[in-house]
VOVOBA-556658 format. One record per residue (C-alpha): x, y, z; residue number from 1. Coordinates in nm, 2 decimals. Each point is the difference from the previous one (the first is absolute). Layout:
<pt><c1>X</c1><c2>Y</c2><c3>Z</c3><num>NUM</num></pt>
...
***
This chain:
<pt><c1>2.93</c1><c2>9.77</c2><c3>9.02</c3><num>1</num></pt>
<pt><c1>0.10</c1><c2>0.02</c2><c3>0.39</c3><num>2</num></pt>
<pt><c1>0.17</c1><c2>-0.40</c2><c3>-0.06</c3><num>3</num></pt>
<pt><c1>0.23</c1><c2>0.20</c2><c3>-0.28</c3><num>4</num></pt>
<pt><c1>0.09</c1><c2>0.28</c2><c3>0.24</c3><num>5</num></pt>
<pt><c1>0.09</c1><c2>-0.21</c2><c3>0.29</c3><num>6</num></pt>
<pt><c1>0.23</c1><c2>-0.22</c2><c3>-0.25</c3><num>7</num></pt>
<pt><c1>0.20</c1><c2>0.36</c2><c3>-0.11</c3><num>8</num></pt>
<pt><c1>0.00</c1><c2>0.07</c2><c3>0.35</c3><num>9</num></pt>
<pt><c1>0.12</c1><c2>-0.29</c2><c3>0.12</c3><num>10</num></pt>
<pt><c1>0.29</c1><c2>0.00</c2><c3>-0.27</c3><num>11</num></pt>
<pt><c1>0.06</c1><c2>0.35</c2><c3>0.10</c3><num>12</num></pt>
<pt><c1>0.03</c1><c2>-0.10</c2><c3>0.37</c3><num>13</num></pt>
<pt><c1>0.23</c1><c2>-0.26</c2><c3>-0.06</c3><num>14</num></pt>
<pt><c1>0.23</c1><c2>0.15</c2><c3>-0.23</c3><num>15</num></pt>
<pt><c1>0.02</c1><c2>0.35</c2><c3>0.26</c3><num>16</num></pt>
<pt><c1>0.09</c1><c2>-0.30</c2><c3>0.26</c3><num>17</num></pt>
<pt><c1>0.28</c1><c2>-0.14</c2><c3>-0.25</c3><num>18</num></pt>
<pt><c1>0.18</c1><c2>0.36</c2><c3>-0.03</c3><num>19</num></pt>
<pt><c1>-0.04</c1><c2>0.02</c2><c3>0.40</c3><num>20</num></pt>
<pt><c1>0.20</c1><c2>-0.34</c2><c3>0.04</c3><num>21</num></pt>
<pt><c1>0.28</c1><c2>0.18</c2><c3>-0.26</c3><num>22</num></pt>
<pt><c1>0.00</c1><c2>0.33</c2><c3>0.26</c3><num>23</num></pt>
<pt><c1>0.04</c1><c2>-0.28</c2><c3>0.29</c3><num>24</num></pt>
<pt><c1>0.23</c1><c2>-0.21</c2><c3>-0.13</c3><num>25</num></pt>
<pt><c1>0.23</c1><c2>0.33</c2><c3>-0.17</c3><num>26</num></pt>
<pt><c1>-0.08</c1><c2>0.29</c2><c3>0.23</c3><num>27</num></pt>
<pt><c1>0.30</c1><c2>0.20</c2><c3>0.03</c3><num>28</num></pt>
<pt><c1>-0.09</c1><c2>0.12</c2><c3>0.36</c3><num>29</num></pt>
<pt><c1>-0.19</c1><c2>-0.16</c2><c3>0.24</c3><num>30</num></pt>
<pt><c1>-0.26</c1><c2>0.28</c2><c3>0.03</c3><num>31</num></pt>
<pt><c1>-0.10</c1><c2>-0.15</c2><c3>-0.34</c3><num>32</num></pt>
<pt><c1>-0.02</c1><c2>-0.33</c2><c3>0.12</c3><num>33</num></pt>
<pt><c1>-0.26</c1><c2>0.10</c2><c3>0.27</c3><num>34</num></pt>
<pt><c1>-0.22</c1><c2>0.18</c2><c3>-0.23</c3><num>35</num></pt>
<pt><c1>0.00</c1><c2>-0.27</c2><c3>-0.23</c3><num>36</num></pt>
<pt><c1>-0.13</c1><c2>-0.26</c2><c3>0.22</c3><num>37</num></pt>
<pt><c1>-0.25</c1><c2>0.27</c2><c3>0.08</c3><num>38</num></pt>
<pt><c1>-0.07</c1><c2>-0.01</c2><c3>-0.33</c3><num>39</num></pt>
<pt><c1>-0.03</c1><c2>-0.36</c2><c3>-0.05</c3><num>40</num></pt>
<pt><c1>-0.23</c1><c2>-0.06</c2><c3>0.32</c3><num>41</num></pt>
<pt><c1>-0.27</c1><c2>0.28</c2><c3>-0.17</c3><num>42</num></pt>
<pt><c1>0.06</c1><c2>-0.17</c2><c3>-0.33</c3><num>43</num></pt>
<pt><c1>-0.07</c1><c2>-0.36</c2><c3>0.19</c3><num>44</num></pt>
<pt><c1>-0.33</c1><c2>0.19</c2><c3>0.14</c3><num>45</num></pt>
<pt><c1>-0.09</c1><c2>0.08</c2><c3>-0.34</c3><num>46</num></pt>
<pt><c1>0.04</c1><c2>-0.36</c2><c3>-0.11</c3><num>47</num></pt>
<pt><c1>-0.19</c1><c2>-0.15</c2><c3>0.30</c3><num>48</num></pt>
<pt><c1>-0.32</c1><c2>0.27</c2><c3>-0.07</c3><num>49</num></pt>
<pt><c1>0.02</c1><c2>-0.08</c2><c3>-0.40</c3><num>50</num></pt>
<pt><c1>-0.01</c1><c2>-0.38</c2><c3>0.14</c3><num>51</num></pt>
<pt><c1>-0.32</c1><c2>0.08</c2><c3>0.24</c3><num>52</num></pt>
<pt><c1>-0.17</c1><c2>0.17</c2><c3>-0.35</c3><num>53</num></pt>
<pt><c1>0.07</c1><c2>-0.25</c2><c3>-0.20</c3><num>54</num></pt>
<pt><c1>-0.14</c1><c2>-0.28</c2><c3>0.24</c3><num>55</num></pt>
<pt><c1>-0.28</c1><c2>0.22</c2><c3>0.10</c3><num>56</num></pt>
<pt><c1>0.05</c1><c2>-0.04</c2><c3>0.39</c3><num>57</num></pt>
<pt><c1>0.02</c1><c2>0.21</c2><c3>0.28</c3><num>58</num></pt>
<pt><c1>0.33</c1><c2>-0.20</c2><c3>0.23</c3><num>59</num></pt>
<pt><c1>0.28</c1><c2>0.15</c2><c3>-0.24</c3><num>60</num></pt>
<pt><c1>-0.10</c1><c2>0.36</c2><c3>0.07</c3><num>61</num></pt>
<pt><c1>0.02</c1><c2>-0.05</c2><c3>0.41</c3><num>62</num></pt>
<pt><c1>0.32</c1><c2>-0.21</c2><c3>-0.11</c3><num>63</num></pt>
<pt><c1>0.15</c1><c2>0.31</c2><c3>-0.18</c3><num>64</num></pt>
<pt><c1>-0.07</c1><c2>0.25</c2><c3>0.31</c3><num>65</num></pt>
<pt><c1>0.16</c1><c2>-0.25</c2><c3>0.21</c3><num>66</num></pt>
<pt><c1>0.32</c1><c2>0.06</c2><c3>-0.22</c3><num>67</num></pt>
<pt><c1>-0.02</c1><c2>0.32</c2><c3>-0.03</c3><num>68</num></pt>
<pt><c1>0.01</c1><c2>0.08</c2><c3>0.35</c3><num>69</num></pt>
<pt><c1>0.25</c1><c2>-0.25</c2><c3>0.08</c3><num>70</num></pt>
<pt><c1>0.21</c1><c2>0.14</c2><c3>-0.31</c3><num>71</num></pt>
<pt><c1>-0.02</c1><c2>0.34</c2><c3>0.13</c3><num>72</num></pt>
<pt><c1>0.13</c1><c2>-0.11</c2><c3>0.32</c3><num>73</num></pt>
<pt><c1>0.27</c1><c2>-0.21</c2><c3>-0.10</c3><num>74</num></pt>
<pt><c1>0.12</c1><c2>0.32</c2><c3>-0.22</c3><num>75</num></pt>
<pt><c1>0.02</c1><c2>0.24</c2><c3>0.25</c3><num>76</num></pt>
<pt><c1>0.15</c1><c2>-0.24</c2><c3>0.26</c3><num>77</num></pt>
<pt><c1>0.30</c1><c2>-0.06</c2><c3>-0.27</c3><num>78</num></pt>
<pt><c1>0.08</c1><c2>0.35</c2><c3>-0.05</c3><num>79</num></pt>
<pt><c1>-0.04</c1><c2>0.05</c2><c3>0.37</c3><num>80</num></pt>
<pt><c1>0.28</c1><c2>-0.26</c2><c3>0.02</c3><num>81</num></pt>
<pt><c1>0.24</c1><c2>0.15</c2><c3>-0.26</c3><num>82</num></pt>
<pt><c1>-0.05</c1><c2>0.39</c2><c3>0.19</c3><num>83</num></pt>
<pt><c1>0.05</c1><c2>-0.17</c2><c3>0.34</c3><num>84</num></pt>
<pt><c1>0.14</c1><c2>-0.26</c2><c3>-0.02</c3><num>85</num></pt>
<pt><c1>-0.24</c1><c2>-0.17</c2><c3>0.27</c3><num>86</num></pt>
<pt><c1>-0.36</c1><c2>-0.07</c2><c3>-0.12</c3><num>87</num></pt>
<pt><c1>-0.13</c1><c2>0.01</c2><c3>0.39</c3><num>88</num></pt>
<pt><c1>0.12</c1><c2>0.28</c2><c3>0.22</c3><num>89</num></pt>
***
């Protein structure tokens, strides 16, 4: 029952990373842009934990907080950049 769950999930997952790669591609402002590659790195953190459930292993959930943080940094250093203009002050 939890190998049919993690199939819907996975398909739900990649099809919420499809309509993000629409939003970046078409985004009328670049405000949208940013939020969805936001969106697509949490998306790619969903994939990577369904992956580490699915193979029963531990290394895909340490690889997936490893993204996360480095996503949340890379996010907040590109809006940074469009405010300031300068990332480093």
């Amino acid at each position: 029952m939890i190998a049919i769950a993690l199939q819907v999930a996975a398909g739900a997952v990649a099809l919420s990373l499809l309509f993000n790669g629409y939003r970046l591609l078409k985004g009328p402002a670049l405000g949208d842009r940013i939020v969805a590659l936001d969106t697509m790195v949490i998306n790619v953190i969903a994939v990577i934990v369904l992956i580490g459930m699915m193979g029963d292993t531990a290394t895909y959930f340490e690889a997936a907080l490893l993204l996360a943080m480095v996503g949340f940094v890379s996010t907040i250093a590109y809006c940074k950049f469009l405010l300031r203009g300068d990332i480093i002050e």
